[in-house]
TINULO-700427 format. One record per residue (C-alpha): x, z, y; residue number from 1; residue in one letter. Coordinates in steps of 0.02 Angstrom, whole numbers, plus 50000, padded with zeros to 5 digits. Each point is the difference from the previous one (the first is absolute). Layout:
% TINULO-700427
<pavex c1="X" c3="Z" c2="Y" num="NUM" residuo="A"/>
...
END
This chain:
% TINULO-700427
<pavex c1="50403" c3="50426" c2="51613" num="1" residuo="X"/>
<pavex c1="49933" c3="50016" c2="49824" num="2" residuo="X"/>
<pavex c1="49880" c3="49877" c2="49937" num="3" residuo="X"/>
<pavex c1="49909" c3="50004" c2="49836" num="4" residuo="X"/>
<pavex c1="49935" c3="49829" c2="49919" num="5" residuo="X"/>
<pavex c1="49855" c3="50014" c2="49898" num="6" residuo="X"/>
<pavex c1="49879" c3="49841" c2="49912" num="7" residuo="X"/>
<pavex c1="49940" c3="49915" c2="49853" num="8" residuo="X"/>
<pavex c1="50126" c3="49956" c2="49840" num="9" residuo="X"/>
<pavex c1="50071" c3="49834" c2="50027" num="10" residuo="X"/>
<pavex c1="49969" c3="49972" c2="50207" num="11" residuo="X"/>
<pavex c1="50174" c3="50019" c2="50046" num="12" residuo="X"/>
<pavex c1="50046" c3="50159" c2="50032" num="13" residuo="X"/>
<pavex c1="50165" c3="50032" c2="49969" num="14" residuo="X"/>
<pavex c1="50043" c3="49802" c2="50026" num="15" residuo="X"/>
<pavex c1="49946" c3="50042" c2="50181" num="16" residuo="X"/>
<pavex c1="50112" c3="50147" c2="50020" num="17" residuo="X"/>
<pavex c1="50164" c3="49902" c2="49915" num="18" residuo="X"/>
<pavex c1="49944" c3="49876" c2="50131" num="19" residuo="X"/>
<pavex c1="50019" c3="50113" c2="50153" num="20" residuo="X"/>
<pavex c1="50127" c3="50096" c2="49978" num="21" residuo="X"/>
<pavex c1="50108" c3="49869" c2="49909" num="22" residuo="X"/>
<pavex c1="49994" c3="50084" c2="49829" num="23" residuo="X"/>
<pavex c1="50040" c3="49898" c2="49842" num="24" residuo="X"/>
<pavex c1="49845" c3="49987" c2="49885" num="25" residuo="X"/>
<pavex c1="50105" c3="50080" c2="49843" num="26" residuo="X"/>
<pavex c1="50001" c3="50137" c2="50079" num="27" residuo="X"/>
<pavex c1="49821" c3="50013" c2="49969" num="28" residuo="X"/>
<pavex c1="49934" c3="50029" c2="49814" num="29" residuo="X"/>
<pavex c1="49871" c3="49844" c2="50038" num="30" residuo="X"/>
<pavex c1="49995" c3="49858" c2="49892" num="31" residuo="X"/>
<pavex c1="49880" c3="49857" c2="50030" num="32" residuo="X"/>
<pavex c1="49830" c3="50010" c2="49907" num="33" residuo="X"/>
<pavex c1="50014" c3="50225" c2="49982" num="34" residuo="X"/>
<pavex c1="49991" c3="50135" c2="50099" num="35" residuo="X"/>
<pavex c1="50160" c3="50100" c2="50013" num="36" residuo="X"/>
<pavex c1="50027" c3="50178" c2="49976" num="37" residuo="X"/>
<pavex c1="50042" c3="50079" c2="50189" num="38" residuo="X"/>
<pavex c1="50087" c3="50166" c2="50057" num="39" residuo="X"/>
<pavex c1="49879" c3="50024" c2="50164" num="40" residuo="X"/>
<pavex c1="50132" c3="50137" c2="50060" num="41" residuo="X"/>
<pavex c1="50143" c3="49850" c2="50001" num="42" residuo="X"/>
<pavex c1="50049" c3="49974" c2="50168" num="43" residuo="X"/>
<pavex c1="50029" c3="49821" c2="50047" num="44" residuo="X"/>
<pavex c1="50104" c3="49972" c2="50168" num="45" residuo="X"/>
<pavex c1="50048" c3="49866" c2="50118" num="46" residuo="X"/>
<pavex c1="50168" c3="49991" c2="50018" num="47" residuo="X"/>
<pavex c1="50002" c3="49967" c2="50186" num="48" residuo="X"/>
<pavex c1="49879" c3="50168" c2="50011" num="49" residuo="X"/>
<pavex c1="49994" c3="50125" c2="49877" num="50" residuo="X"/>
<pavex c1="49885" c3="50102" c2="50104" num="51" residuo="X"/>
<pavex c1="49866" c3="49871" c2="49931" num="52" residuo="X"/>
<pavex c1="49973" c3="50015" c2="49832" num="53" residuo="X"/>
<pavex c1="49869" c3="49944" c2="49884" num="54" residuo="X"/>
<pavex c1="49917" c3="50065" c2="49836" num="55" residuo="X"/>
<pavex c1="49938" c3="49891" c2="49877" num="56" residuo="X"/>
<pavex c1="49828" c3="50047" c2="49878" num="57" residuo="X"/>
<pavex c1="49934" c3="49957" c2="49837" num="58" residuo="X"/>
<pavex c1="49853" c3="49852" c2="50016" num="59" residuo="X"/>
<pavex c1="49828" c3="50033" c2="49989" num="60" residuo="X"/>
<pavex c1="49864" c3="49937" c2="49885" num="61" residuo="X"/>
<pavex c1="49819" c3="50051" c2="49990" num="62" residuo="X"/>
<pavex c1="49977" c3="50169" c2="49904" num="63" residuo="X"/>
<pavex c1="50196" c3="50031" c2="49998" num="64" residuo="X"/>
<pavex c1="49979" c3="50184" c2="50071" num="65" residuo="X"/>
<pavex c1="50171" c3="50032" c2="49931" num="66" residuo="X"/>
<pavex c1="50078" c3="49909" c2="50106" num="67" residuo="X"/>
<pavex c1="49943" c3="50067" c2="50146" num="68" residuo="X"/>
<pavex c1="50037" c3="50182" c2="49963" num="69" residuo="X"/>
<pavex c1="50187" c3="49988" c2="50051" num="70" residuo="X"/>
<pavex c1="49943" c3="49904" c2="50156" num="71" residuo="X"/>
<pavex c1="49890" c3="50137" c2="50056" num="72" residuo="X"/>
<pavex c1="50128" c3="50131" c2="49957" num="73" residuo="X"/>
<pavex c1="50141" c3="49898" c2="50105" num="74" residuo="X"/>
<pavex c1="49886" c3="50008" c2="50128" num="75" residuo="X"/>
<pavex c1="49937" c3="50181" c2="50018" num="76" residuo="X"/>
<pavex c1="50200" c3="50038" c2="49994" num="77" residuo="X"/>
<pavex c1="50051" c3="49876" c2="50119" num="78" residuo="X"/>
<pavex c1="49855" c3="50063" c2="50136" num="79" residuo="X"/>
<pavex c1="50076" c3="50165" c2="50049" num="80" residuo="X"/>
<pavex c1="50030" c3="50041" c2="50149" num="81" residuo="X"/>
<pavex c1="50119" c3="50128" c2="49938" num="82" residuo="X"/>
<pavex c1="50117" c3="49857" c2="49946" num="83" residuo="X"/>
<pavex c1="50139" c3="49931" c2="50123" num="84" residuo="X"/>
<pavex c1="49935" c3="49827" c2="50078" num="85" residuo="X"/>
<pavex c1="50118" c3="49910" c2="49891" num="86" residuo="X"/>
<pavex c1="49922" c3="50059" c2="49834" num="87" residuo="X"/>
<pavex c1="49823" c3="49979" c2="50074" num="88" residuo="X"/>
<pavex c1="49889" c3="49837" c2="49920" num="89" residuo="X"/>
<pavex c1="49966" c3="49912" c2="50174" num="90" residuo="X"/>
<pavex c1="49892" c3="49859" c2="49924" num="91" residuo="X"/>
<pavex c1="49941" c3="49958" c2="49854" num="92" residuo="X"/>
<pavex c1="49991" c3="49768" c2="50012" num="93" residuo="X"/>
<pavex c1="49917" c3="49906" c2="49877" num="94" residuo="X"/>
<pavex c1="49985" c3="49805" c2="49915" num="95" residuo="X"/>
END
């Protein structure tokens, strides 16, 4: 099950993946008070099922259309129904 996390800079996104699947945060390129650089493509996996698996995005700020472009592209390849279930984007959560 492959979930995509998506939000504004700063609200916690990749705090809230560490949290559930038991990730350290320096794993993450956060730092408190900046928005980190993120590989959207990085798969992050629970260790007790790594079947579910989540991807982590850039934040996003009014007018940052850059930002968004690599979202929409993960998306439109992640869609196909020509991909195996386990590649597929099954949801797409966000905080």
């Amino acid at each position: 099950f492959r979930i995509l996390v998506v939000g504004r800079s700063g609200v916690g996104k990749s705090s809230l993946i560490s949290t559930i699947l038991g990730i350290d945060k320096k794993d993450f390129d956060i730092q408190p008070g900046r928005t980190g650089k993120v590989d959207i493509y990085h798969e992050y996996t629970s260790k007790s099922n790594p079947q579910f698996i989540l991807h982590d995005s850039e934040g996003f700020e009014a007018g940052s259309f850059d930002n968004w472009k690599p979202v929409k592209t993960f998306i439109e390849e992640k869609r196909h129904g020509k991909l195996p279930p386990k590649d597929r984007l099954h949801a797409i959560g966000s905080n």
